[in-house]
N, C-alpha and C positions, 0 to 999 in steps of 0.2 A: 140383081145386077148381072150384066155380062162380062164374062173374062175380059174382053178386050177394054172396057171399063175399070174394071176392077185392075187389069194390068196397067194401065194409064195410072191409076190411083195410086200404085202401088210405086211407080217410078217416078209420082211427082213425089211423092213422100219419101223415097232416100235422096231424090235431089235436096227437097230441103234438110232432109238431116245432116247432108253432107255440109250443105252450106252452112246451118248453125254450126256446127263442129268446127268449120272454119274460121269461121268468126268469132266462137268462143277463143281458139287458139290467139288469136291473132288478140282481141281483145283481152287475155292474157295478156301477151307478149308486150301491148301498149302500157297498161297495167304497170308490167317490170318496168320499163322507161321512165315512167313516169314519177312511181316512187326516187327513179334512179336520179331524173331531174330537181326533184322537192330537196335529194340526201347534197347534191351539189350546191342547190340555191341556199341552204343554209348555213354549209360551208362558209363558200362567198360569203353571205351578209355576217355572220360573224368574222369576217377578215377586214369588212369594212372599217375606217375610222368613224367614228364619232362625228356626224351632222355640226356644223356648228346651229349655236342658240344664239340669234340676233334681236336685238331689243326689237318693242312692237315698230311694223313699220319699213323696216329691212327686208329686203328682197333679196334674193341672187341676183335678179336682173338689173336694181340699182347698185349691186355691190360693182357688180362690171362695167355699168357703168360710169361708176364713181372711177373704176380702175380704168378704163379707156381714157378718159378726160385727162388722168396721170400719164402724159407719153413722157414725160422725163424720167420716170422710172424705166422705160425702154431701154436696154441696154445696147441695141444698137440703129441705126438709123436706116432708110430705105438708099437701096440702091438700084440703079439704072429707073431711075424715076418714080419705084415703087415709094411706098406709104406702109410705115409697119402699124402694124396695127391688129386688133384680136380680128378676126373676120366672121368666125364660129363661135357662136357662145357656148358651145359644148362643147371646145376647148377650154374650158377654164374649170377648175376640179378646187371646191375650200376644202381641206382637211384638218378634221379635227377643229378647236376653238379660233384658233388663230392664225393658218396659213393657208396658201393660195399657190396652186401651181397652174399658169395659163402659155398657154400654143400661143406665139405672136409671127406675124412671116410679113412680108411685103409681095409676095408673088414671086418674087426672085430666092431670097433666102429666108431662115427662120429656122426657130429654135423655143425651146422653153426657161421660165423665168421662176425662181421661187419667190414669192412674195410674204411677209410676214404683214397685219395687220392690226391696227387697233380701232375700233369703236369709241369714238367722245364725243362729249356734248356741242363739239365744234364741228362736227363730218368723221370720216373716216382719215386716218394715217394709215399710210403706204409705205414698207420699207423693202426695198430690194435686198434680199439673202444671196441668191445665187442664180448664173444661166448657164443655159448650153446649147451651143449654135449647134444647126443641124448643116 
């Protein structure tokens, strides 16, 4: 082979060392993060409450339901022609077996509601605990 070959050769070859080294660095570095993220997410979920357990058949998405069709529970009413009403269902959080805390607004104002539940052979019961206007 000729030098000028062999020096090509030779410069492709610490480019790429260079670049592995890099990348290994780097691929560390994501490494660290990432455990760093796993030691958080565990955290978090053990700070969670407890899932409720709904007999077969129950949904979240009927339970908000059930709760939307309840507007007397609403502790306050629409104003300047709004409609209060849940609008997000990712406003609406059950904790633990038996409570419920949901976002309701009409566009104009809103605020959050605590709600306490029960499950019977008739539907659900809905009892308003507490709110607080935003």
């Amino acid at each position: 082979m000729n030098s000028k070959k062999m020096t090509m050769l030779l410069c492709i070859t610490l480019v790429l060392m260079v670049i592995s080294i890099y990348l290994g660095v780097k691929l560390h570095d994501l490494n660290g993060k990432l455990v760093s993220l796993q030691r958080a997410y565990q955290d978090l979920s053990a700070s969670i409450p407890p899932s409720p357990s709904w007999p077969e058949g129950i949904t979240r998405d009927g339970m908000i339901d059930q709760l939307v069709k309840n507007k007397e529970l609403f502790p306050w009413h629409g104003v300047l022609g709004g409609t209060m009403d849940i609008y997000d269902q990712n406003q609406v959080w059950f904790i633990g077996p038996a409570w419920c805390m949901a976002y309701i607004e009409d566009g104009h104002m809103g605020g959050y509601m605590l709600l306490r539940y029960k499950i019977t052979k008739e539907g659900i019961e809905w009892r308003l605990i507490d709110s607080e206007e935003l």
